[in-house]
ZASEGU-488499 format. One line per field, with one value per residue: residue number from 1; residue in three letters; x, y, z of N, C-alpha, C in turn. Coordinates in Angstrom, 1 decimal, decimal comma. Each point is the difference from the previous one (the first is absolute). Layout:
num: NUM|... .
residu: Ala|... .
neast: X|... .
nnorth: Y|... .
nup: Z|... .
caeast: X|... .
canorth: Y|... .
caup: Z|... .
ceast: X|... .
cnorth: Y|... .
cup: Z|... .
***
This chain:
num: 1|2|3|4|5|6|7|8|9|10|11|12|13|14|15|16|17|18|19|20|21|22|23|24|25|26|27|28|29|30|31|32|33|34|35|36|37|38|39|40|41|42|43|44|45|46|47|48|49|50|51|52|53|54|55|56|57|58|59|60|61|62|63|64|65 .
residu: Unk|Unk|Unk|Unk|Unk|Unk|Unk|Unk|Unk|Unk|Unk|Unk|Unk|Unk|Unk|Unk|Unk|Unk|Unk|Unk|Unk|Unk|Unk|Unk|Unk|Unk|Unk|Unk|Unk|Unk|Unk|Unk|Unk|Unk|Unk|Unk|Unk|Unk|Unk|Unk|Unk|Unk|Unk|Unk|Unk|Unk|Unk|Unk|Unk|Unk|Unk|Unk|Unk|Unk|Unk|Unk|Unk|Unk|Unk|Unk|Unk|Unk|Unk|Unk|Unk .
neast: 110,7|-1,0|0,2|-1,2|-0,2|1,7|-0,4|-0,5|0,8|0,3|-0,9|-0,3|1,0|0,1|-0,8|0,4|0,9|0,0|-0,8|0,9|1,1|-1,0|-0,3|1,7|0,5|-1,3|-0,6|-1,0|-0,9|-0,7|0,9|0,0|-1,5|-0,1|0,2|-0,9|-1,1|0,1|0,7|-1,3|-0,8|0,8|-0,2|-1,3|-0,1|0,7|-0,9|-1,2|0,5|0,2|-1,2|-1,2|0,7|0,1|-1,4|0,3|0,2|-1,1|-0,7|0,7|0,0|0,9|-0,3|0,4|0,5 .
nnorth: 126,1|-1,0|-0,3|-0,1|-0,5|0,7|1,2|-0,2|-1,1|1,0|0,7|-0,9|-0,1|1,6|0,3|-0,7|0,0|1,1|-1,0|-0,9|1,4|0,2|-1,2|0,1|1,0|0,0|0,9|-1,2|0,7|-1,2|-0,6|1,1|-0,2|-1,0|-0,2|1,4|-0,9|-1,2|1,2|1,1|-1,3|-0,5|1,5|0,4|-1,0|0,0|1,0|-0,8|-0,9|0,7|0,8|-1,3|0,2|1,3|0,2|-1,4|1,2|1,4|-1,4|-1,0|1,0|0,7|0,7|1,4|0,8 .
nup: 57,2|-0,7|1,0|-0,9|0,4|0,2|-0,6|-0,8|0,0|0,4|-1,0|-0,9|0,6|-0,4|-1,1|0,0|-0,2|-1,0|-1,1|-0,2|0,0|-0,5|-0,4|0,1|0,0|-1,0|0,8|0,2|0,1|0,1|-0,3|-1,0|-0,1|-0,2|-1,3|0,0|0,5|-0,7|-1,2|0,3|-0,4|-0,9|-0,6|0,1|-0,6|-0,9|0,0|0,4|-0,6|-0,6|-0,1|0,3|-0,9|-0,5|0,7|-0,6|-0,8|0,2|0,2|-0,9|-1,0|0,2|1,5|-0,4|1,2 .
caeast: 0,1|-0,8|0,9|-0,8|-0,8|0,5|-1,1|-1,5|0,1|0,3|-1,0|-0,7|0,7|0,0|-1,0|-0,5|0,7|-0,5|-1,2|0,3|-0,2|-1,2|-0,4|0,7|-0,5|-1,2|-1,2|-1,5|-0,5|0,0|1,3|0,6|-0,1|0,4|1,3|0,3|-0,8|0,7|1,3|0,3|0,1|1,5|1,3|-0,7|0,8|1,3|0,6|-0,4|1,1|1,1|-0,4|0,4|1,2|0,1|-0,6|0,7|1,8|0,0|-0,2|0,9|1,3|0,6|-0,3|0,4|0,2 .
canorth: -1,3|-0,8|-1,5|-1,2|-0,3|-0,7|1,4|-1,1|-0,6|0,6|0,3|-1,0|-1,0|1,3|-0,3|-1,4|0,2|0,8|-0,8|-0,9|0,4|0,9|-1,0|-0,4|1,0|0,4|-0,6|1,3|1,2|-0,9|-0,6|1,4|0,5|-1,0|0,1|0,8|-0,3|-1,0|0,7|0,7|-1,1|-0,1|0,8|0,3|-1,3|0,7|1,1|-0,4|-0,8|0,5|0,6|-0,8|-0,7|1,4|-0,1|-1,0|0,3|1,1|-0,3|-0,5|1,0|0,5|1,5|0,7|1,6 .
caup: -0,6|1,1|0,2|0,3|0,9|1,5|0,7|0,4|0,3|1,1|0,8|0,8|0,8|1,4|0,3|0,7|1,5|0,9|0,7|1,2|1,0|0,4|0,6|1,2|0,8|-0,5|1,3|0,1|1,4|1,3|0,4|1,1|1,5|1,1|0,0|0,4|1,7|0,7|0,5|0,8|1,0|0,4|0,8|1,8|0,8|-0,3|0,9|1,3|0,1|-0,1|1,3|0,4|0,2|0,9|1,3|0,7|-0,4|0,7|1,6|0,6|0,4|1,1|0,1|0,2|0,5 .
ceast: -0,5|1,0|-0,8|-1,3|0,0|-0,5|-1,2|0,2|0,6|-0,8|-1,1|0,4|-0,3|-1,8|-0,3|0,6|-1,3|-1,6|0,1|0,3|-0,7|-1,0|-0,1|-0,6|-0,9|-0,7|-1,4|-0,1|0,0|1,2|1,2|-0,3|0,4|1,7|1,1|-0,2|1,5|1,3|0,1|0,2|1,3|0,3|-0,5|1,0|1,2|0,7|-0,4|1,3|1,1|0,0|0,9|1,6|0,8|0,1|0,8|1,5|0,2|0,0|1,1|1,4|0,4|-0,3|1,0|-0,3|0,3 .
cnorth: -1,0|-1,5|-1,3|-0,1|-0,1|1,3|-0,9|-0,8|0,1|0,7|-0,9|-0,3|0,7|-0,5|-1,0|0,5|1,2|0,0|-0,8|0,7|0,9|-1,0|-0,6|1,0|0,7|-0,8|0,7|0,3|-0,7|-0,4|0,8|0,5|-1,1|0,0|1,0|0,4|-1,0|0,2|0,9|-0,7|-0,3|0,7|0,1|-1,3|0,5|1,4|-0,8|-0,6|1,1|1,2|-1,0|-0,3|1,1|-0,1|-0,6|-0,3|0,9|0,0|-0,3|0,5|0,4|1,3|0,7|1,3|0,5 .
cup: 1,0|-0,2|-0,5|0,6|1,6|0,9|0,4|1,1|1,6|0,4|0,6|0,8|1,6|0,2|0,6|1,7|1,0|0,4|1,1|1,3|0,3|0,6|1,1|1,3|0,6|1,1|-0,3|1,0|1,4|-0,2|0,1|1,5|0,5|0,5|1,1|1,3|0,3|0,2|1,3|1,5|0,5|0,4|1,3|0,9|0,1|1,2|1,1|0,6|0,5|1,3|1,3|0,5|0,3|1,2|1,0|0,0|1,1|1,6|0,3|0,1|1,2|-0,1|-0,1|0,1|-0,3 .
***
């Protein structure tokens, strides 16, 4: 037993949502790659940093025998 119209009406409603977020998301070929160049960007910064901060945690420890 169909309620009305309120099946329809919810389906339009998913539909809309799920264009919009296909939309949202949806990158062409150059702005993926870019996208993907300027993230791996961060991280390389990211471990550098962090290497970094290691390094300088490691020196400054105290030795032990």
């Amino acid at each position: 037993m169909t309620r009305g119209n309120q099946r329809d009406k919810a389906r339009e409603k998913n539909q809309k949502l799920a264009a919009k977020k296909k939309t949202a998301t949806s990158l062409s070929g150059a702005a993926f790659q870019q996208k993907k160049e300027d993230d791996a960007e961060i991280m390389r910064r990211k471990q550098a940093a962090n290497a970094a901060k290691k390094a300088a945690a490691g020196a400054d420890a105290p030795k032990m025998k």
